[in-house]
N, C-alpha and C positions, 0 to 999 in steps of 0.2 A: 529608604533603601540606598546604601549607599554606592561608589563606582565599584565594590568587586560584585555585590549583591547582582546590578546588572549585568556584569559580565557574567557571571555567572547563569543568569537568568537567561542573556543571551547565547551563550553556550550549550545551553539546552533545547531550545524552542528556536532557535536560527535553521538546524538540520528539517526540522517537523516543519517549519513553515514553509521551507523551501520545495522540501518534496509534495506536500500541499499545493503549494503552487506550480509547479511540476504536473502534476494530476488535473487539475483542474484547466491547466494551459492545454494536455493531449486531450484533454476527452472532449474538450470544445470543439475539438477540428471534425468538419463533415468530411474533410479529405483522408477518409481512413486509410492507412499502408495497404497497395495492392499491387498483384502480380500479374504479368500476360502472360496467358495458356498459350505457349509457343503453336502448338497445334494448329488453333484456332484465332488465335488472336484477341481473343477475347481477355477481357479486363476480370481478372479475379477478386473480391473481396477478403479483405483479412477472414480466414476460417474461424468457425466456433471455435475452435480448441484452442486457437490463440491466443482470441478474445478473451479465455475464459482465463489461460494463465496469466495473461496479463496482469488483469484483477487480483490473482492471487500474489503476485509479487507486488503490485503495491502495496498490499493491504499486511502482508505480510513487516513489509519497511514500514506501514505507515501505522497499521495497529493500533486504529482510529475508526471505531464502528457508526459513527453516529457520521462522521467525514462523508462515509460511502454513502449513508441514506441522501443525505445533502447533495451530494455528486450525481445519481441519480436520480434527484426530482431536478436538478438543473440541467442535464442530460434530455430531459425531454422537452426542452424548447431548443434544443440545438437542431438545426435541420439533419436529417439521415440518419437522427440519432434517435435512443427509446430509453425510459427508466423501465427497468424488471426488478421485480423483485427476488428472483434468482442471482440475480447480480449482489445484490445485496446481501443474500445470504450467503453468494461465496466470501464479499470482502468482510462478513462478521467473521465465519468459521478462519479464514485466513488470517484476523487479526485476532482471533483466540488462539489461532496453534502457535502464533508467536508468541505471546503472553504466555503461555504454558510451557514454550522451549526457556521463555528468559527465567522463568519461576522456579524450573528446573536445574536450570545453570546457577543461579542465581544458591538456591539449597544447596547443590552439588560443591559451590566454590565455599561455601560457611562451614559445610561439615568436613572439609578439608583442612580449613581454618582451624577449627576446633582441633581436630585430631593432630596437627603440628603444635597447637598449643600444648595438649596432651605430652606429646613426644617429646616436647623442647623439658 
C-alpha cells in the first residue's frame, strides 16, 4: 500500500477510532454526570433517559454493533458501572437505523444521479 493508500485508509478509520476512543474513555468513568436537587441537597444521578440517549447517539456516530457488546462486557468491571443487555440492544437498533438512513440517502443520491444523467 502505498502513501495515498494510507492516507486514505487513514482518512477513514482516524474519525471511527477516535470516537471509539471517545466511548470507551466516558464509559470508564465511575464519576457519572450528576446534579444537586437544590431542595434537598441531595446528589442526583444521570436519569435513565439520559443514559439511555446517550447510547443512542453514540451508536448512532459509531454504527458499530459488535463495539457496544465489547463496551458492555468491559463496563462491568468498572466500579458503579453494569453490562445489560438492553443497553446493547439499544446501541444495535441505533447503529442499524443509521445504516438504514445512510442506505437511504445513499439510493436517494444515485437515483438522482441517474435521473440528471437521463435529463442531460
Amino acid at each position: 500500500m502505498g502513501p495515498r493508500g494510507l492516507r486514505q485508509l487513514a482518512w477513514h478509520w482516524f474519525p471511527v477510532l477516535f470516537w471509539m476512543t471517545l466511548i470507551l474513555a466516558l464509559s470508564s468513568r465511575s464519576d457519572l454526570p450528576a446534579r444537586t436537587n437544590p431542595a434537598t441537597g441531595e446528589i442526583i444521578r444521570t436519569t435513565y433517559l439520559a443514559a439511555k440517549a446517550a447510547h443512542i447517539v453514540e451508536y448512532i456516530v459509531l454504527a458499530a454493533t459488535a463495539f457496544g457488546i465489547g463496551d458492555e462486557l468491559r463496563q462491568s468491571f468498572v466500579p458503579n458501572r453494569e453490562a445489560r443487555p438492553a443497553d446493547v440492544a439499544i446501541d444495535a437498533a441505533s447503529a442499524l437505523g443509521m445504516v438504514m438512513v445512510l442506505m437511504i440517502w445513499r439510493h436517494v443520491r444515485e437515483a438522482q444521479r441517474v435521473s440528471q444523467r437521463v435529463l442531460d
